[in-house]
N, C-alpha and C positions, 0 to 999 in steps of 0.2 A: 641730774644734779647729785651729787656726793655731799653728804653733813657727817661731817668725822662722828664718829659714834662713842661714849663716853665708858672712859674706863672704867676697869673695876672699881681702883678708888673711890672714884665719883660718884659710882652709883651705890657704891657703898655709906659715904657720908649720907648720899641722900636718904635714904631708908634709915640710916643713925639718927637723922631729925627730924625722919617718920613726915617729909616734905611732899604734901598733895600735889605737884606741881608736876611730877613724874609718873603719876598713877596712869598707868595706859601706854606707858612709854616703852617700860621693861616690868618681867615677873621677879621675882627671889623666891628663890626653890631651895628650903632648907633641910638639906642631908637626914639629919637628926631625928625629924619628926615626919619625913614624910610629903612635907606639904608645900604649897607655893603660896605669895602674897603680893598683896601691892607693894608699895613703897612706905604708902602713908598706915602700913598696918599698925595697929596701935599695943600690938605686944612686944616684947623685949625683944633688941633688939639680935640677932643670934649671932655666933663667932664666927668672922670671914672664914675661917676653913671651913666648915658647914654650910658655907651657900654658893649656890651659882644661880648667875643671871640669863635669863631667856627672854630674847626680845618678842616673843609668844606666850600666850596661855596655853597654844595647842604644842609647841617643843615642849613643855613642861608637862604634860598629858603626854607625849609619847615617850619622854624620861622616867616617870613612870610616877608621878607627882600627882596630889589632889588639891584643889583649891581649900583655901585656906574657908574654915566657916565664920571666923569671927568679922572678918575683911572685905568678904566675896571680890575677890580682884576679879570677877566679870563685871562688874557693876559699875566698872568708870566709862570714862568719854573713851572712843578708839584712839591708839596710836597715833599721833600727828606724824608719824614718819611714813606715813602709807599714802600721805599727800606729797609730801617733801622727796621723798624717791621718784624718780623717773628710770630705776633700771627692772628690770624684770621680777624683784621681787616685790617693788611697791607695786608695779602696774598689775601683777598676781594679785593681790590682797583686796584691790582694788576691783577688781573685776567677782573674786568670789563675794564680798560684801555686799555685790551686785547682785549676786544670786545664780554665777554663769554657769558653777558645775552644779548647784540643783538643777538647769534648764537643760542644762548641753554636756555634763560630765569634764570627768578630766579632757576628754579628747578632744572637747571644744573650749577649755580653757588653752590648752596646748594650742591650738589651731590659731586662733586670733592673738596668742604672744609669739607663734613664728615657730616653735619648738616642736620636736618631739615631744609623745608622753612621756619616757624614760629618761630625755636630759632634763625636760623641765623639771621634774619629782625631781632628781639629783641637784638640781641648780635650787630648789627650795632646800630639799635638803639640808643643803650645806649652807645654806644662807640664815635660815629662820628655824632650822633644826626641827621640820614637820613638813610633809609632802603635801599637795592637795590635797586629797582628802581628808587628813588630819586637820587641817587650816579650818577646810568647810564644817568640817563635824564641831571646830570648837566655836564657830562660827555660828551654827545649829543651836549650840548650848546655848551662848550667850542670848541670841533671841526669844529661847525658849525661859528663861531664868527672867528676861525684862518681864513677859508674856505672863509666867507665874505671879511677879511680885506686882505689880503694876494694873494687872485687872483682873477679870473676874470670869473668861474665856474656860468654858469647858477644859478638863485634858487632853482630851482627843484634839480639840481646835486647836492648842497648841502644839500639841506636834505636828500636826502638819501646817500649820502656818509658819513654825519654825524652819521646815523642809526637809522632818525626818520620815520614814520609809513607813514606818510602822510604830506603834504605843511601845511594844517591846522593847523597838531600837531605842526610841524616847525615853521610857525608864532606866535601860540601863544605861544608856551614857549617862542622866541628869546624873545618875547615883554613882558612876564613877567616875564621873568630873568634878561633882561637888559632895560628896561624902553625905550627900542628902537626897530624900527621895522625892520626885516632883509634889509630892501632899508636904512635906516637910519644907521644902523652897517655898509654896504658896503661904503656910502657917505666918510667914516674912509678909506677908501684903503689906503693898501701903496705900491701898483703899482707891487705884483710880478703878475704871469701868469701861464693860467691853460688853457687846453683846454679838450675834453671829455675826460675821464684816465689819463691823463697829469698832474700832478701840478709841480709847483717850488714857493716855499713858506720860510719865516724866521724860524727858529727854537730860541727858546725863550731859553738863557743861563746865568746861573749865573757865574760870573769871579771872582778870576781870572778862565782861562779855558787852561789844557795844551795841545791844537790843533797840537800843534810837536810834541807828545810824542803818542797822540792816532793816529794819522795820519800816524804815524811812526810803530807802532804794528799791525795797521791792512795793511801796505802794508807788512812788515815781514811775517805775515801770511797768505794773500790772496794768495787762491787755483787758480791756472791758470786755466782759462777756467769759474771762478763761478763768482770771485772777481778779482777788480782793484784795486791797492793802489797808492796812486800818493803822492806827498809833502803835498798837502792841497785838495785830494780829497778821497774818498773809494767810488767804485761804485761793485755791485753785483747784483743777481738774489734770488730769494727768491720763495717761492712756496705759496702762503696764498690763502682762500675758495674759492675767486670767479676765483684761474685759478693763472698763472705766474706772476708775476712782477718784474721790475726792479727799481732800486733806486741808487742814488749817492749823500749823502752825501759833502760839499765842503763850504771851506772858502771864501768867495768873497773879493773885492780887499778891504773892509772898514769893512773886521776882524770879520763880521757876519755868522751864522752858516747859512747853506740854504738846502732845502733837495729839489730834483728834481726826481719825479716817473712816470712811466708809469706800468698803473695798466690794468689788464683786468677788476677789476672790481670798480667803486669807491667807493663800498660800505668793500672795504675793508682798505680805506684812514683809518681810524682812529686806526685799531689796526696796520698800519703799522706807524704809527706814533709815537706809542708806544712804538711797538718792537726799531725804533729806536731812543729813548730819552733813553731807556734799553739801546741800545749797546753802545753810546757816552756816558750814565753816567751824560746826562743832566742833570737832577735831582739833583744830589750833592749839598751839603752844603762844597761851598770848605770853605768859613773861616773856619767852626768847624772842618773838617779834619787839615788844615794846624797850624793851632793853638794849636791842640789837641798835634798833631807827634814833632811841633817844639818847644813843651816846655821841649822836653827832647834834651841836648847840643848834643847829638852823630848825632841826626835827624836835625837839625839844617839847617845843609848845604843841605840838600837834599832839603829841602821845600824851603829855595831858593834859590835853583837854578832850580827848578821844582815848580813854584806855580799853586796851580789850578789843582793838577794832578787827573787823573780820573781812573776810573777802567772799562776796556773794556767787556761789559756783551756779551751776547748770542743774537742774530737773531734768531735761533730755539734749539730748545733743544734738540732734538732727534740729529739734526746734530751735538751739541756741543757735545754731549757725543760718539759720533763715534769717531769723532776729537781729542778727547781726549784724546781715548784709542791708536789710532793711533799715537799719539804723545808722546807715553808713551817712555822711555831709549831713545829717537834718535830727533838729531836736530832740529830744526825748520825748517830750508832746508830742509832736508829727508823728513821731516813730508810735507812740501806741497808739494814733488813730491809724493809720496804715494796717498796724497789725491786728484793730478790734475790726476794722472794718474785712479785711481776711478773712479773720475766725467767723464773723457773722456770715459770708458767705462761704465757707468753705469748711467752716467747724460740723461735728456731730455733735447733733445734741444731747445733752446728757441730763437728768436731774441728780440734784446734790439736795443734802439737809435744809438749802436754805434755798430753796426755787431753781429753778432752770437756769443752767450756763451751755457751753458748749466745749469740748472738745479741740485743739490747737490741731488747724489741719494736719494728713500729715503729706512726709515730703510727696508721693501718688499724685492726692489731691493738689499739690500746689502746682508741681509738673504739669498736669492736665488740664489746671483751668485758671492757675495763676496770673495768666496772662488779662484772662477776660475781667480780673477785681486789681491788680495792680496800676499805679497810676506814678507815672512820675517822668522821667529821661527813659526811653526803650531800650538802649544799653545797659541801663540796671535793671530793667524787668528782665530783659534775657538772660543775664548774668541768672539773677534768682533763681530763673525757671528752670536752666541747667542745670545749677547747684542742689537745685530739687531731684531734677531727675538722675544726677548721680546718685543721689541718697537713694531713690526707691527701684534704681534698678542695681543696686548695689557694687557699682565702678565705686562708689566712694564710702566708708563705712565711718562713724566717726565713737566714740566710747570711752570713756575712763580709762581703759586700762593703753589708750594707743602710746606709742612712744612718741613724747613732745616733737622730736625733730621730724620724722617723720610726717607725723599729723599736720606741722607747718606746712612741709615740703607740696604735700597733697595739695592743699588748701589753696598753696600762691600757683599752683599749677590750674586751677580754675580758671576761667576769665571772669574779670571782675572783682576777684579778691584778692585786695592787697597787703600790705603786709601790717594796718592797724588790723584790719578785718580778722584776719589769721591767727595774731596775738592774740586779740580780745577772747576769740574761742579757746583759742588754746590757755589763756587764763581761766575763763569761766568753765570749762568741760571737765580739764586736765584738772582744776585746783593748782594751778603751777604757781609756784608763791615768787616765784624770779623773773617775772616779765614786765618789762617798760613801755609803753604806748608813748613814744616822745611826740608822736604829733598832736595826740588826745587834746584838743581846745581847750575843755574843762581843766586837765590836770596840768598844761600849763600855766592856766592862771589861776589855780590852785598854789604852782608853784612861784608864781611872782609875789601874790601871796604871802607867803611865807618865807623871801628873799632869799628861795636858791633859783638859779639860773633855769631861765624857760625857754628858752628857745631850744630845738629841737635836738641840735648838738652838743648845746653846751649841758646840759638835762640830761640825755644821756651819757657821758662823761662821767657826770659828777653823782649819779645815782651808782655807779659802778663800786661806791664806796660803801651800799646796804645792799648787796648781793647776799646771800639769796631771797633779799627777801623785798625785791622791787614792785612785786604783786602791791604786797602792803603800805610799800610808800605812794602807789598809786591808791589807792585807796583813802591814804591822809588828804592827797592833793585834790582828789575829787570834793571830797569833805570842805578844802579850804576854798574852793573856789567859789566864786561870789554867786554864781546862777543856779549851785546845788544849794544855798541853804536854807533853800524849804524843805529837803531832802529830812534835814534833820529837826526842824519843827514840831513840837510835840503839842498838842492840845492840854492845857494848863487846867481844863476842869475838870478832875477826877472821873464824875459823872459818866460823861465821853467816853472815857478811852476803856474800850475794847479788851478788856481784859476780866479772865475767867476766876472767878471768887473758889 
């Protein structure tokens, strides 16, 4: 997908009205002084001949720029363009936020985008004005700079939860990316709490944000035993390199997002930090979705009475697409007793802060004994068990950074998965904001609804007119449909709701 990219002008008024709405988008790297900022920096604002725009903090670190101190433009939500690319330089960004060159280096970011090491670095290059490494290392910072300001984590823990090499490497970059020394970034706290694998930290979001709509879809579909879903919390188990962990997601009592984990290792902080700004959809640019859907009258009412809406991604891939297929012709109920009964026999088990859960098999285990806990038509147990053991003998790979057509291609080559199956993951993995599920039950009668055409032809047709951003109008339709809204349901007694003071 291609999103025209905005001129100077543009991005020029926009920093003239000092507009938050752009912060994470693009940097302003002013000549003059040295330095680079967000958009919403609250200093004067400097002469167009004195600035250039970099769609990176890290081009502006290899231009030879320091972040600004008053602003800290690392301190917003990421990029929404890093979801919204499908060419090689989102699927890059995507994959290092991952954590793929601390795991595997350039030569296995290279490797799973298809490239050389030498044309991809040039293909970044010239794209985002910073090579891998650069990306990762500003990438580094910024985890490191949450880590500082946000808890209370030794130095040493932060650097290497951040994924850098050494304390040495640590301080000098913090100091010459931010003109400040890690004791000096920390001086900035703002009082959350971490202790060795432990943090509880703010999560940076752009608003509006619909927190009752995502909070509400993922306790719909939270697998007993893996995941929690509460009014304003979602807590689960997750498997990532250095061993188990667990995380909980939750709104605190002053409507800010907070992510609280217990990791075994903290060197895996930062791609779990990732995977969950993926699953909430942090990232989004809701004006341009809500702007986009509500200048057509039928969308209208959905945008607002839903501002901010988001689209709920993937925590792993491989487990999305089991899930998937699992949830193919049958309920959303069915589908998570199917999948708790699964996990219960085929999960590890794990403890977390709040008692014992278990671990979401993985594809091995389901290859190997999927057969003997699934229950339903034997042609979709087969399907399953394949699509399992593609994944663990790795004929099949699936991951954030694949390219959308491809990832389809793969997927309708399975037996058994058809092309709602294929979307759904390639929405929820990929974060693809341009895909229609015209057969989706729900979001057809989401779509009667709200009196545009549901039948499956004519729905697609007519959805052709919010391109790119069909993700989202599914989304609205789910919403409108008469069997999701308990989805959005919120518990009216204070008391109740699950949120952290």
């Amino acid at each position: 997908m291609t999103i025209a990219p905005m001129t100077f002008d543009e991005r020029y008024r926009a920093i003239d009205a000092r507009d938050a709405r752009f912060d994470g988008q693009f940097v302003t790297a002013v000549h003059s002084t040295g330095i680079y900022c967000r958009p919403s920096c609250p200093a004067r604002t400097p002469k167009a001949a004195n600035v250039t725009f970099y769609p990176t903090s890290a081009a502006a670190h290899e231009a030879g720029f320091r972040a600004c101190k008053r602003c800290l433009p690392e301190a917003t939500p990421g990029s929404p363009q890093w979801n919204l690319r499908g060419d090689v330089a989102g699927r890059a960004m995507r994959l290092i936020a991952d954590g793929v060159i601390d795991r595997e280096g350039v030569p296995g970011l290279a490797r799973r985008l298809g490239y050389s090491e030498r044309h991809l670095t040039r293909l970044l290059a010239a794209e985002l004005g910073a090579g891998p490494l650069a990306l990762a290392r500003a990438h580094r910072a910024h985890t490191a700079r949450t880590l500082l300001v946000d808890t209370e984590l030794p130095m040493a823990d932060v650097a290497f939860a951040a994924g850098f090499g050494s304390i040495r490497q640590f301080n000098d970059t913090m100091t010459e990316v931010f003109a400040l020394s890690p004791t000096e970034l920390r001086a900035r706290r703002r009082g959350g709490t971490a202790t060795a694998g432990r943090i509880d930290l703010v999560l940076p979001v752009r608003e509006p944000f619909d927190s009752v709509g995502l909070f509400g879809w993922m306790r719909a579909h939270a697998i007993p035993g893996v995941e929690v879903g509460e009014t304003a919390s979602f807590a689960r188990t997750i498997r990532l390199d250095g061993g188990p962990a667990w995380f909980e997601v939750r709104q605190d009592a002053a409507g800010r997002m907070r992510l609280r984990a217990d990791l075994a290792s903290l060197r895996d902080l930062a791609p779990l930090l990732s995977r969950v700004r993926r699953l909430f959809d942090l990232d989004a640019d809701p004006a341009a979705v809500d702007a986009a859907l509500a200048a057509h009258p039928e969308l209208r009412p959905l945008v607002a009475r839903v501002p901010g809406v988001r689209l709920p991604a993937a925590i792993d891939a491989d487990e999305m697409l089991i899930r998937a297929m699992i949830g193919q012709q049958i309920s959303v109920a069915s589908a998570r007793t199917v999948m708790g009964r699964l996990a219960a026999a085929l999960g590890e088990p794990v403890e977390t802060p709040h008692g014992p859960a278990v671990l979401f098999p993985t594809p091995q285990a389901v290859a190997e004994h999927g057969a003997e806990v699934l229950r339903g038509p034997g042609a979709r147990i087969r399907a399953i068990v394949q699509a399992a053991t593609a994944l663990a003998d790795g004929s099949l790979r699936l991951g954030p950074g694949d390219d959308t057509h491809e990832q389809r291609a793969a997927l309708l080559a399975l037996p058994g998965i058809g092309p709602w199956t294929a979307d759904y993951v390639r929405m929820r993995v990929l974060g693809d904001p341009d895909v229609l599920l015209p057969g989706d039950v729900a979001a057809r009668a989401g779509a009667a609804a709200a009196g545009i055409p549901s039948d499956a032809k004519n729905l697609t047709a007519w959805s052709a007119r919010v391109a790119p951003w069909r993700s989202y109008l599914m989304a609205h339709l789910w919403y409108a449909a008469p069997v999701t809204q308990a989805w959005r349901a919120v518990d009216l007694d204070p008391s109740s709701r699950k949120a952290a003071s």
